[in-house]
C-alpha positions in Angstrom: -44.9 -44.5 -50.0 -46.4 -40.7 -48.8 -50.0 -40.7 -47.9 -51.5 -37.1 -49.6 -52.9 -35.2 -46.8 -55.6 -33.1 -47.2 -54.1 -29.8 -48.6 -52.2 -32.3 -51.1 -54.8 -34.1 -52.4 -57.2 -30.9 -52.5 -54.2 -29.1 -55.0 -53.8 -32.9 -56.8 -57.3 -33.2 -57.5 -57.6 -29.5 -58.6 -54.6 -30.3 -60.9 -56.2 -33.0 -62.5 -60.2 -31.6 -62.7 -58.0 -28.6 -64.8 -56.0 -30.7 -67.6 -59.3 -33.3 -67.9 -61.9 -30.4 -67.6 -64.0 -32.5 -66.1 -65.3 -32.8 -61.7 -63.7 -35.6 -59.9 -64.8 -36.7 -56.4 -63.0 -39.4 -54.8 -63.6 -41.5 -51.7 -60.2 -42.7 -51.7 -56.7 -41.9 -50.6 -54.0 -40.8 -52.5 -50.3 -42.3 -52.1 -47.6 -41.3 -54.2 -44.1 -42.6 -54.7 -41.4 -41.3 -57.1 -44.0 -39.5 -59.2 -46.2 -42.4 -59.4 -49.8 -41.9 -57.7 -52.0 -44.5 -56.7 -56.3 -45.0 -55.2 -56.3 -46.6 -51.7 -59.4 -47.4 -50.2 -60.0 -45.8 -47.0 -60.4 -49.3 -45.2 -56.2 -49.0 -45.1 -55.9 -47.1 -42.3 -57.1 -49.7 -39.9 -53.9 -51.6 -40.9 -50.5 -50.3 -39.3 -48.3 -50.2 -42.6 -45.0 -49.4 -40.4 -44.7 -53.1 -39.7 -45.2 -54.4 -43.3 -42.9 -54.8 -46.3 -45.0 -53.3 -48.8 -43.0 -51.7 -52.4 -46.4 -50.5 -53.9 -50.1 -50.6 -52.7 -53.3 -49.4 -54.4 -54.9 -48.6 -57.9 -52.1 -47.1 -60.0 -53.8 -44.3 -61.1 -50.8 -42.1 -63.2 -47.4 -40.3 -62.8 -46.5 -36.8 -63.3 -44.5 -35.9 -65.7 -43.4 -32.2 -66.3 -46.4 -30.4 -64.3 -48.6 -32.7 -66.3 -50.4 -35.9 -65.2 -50.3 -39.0 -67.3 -53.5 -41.0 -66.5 -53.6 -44.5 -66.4 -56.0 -46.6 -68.2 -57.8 -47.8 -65.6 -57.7 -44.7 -63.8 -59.7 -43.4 -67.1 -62.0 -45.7 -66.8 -62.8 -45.5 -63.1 -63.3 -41.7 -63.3 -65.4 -42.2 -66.9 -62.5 -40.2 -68.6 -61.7 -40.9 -72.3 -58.4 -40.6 -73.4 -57.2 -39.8 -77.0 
């Protein structure tokens, strides 16, 4: 699991505010893993990860797939995105 940092996130977000056409603001980290990109509140980094177990963690939000990003249901819903 990779936390985004900043410069990540920054390009990640302005990936996905150009294929949905649409401003996103989020108040949440990004993880990703394998292609596979979750929402993680904030509240997480108060808890030191290195000595857990832990195969996923957070809202699975979409995948990448070919430089374009599959959102996820609930990911559409949380951002107020409608998909087709």
């Amino acid at each position: 699991m990779h936390f985004l940092n900043n410069k990540e996130a920054k390009k990640f977000i302005e990936m996905l505010e150009n294929q949905l056409k649409t401003k996103i603001k989020l108040d949440y980290y990004i993880c990703s893993k394998e292609n596979r990109f979750y929402l993680v509140s904030k509240e997480i980094a108060k808890i030191n990860l290195d000595e857990l177990n832990i195969k996923s963690i957070g809202l699975y939000i979409g995948k990448l797939d070919k430089k374009e990003f599959i959102i996820s249901k609930e990911a559409a819903q949380l951002l107020n995105i409608e998909q087709i």
